[in-house]
C-alpha positions in Angstrom: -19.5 -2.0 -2.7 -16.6 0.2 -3.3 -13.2 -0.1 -2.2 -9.7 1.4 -1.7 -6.4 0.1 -2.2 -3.8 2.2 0.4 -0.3 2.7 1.3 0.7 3.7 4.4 4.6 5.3 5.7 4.6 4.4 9.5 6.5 5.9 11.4 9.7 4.1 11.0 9.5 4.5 6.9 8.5 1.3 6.1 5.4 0.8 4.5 1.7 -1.0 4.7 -0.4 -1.6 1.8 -4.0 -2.8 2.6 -7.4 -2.7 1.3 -10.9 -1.5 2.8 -14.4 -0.8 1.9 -14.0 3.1 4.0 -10.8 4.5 3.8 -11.4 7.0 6.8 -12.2 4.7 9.1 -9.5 2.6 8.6 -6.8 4.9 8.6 -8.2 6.0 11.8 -8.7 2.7 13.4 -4.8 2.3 12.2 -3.9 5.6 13.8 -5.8 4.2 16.9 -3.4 1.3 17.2 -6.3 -1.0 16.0 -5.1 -2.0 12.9 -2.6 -4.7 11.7 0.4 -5.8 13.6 2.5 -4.0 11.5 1.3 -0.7 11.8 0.4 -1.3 15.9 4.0 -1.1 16.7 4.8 1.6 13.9 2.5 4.6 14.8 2.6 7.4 13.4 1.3 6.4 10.3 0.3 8.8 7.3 -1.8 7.4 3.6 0.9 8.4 1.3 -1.3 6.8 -1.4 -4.3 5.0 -2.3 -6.7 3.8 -5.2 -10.6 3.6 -5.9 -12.1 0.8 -6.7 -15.9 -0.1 -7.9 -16.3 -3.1 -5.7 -13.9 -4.1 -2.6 -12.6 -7.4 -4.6 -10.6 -5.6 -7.0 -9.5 -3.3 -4.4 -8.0 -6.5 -2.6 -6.2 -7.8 -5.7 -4.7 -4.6 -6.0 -3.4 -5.0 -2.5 -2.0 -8.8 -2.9 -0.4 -7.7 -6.1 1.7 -4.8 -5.2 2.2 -6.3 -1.7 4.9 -8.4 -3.5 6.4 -5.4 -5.2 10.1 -4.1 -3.9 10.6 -1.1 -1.9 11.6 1.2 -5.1 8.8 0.2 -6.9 5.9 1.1 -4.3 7.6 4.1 -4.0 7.5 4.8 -7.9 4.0 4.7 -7.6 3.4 6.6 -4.4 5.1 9.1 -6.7 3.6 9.0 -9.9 6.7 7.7 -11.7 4.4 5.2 -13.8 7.4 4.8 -16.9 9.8 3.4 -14.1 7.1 0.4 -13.2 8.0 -1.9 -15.7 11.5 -1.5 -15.6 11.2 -1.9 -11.5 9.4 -5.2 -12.0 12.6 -7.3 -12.7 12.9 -10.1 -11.1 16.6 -9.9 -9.4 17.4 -13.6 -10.2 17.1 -12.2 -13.5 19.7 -9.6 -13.1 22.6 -12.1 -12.8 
């Protein structure tokens, strides 16, 4: 089964990364109020990115691993600044 990996800018600018199986429906059921917590109390929201997957498995550890990414670097990729990915994915505890 395939799946999607998405980003979503609520309302407030902050942003939601899931995964699903139908994209359509899920931003709906987001837009409904019906999706997670996070978006419920954040509506608007608006797919400001997403990725297709062949089965929904990869799709979901897509969404675990960019989950853990910093604000700058979800929005590298929401933008299609690829070359700045690796330099985003410093640790800071590594900066010092």
């Amino acid at each position: 089964m395939k799946g999607y990996l998405y980003i979503l800018e609520c309302a407030d600018g902050s942003y939601y990364t899931g995964s699903t199986n139908d994209l359509e429906k899920r931003i709906q059921q987001h837009q409904n109020g019906e999706g997670a917590n996070h978006t419920k109390k954040r509506l608007p929201v608006r797919l400001v990115y997403f990725e297709e997957y062949l089965q929904i498995e990869q799709a979901f550890f897509r969404e675990k691993q960019i989950q853990g990414w910093s604000r700058k670097k979800k929005e590298a990729l929401i933008n299609g600044l690829v070359e700045l990915l690796p330099k985003l994915a410093v640790a800071y505890r590594d900066l010092r």
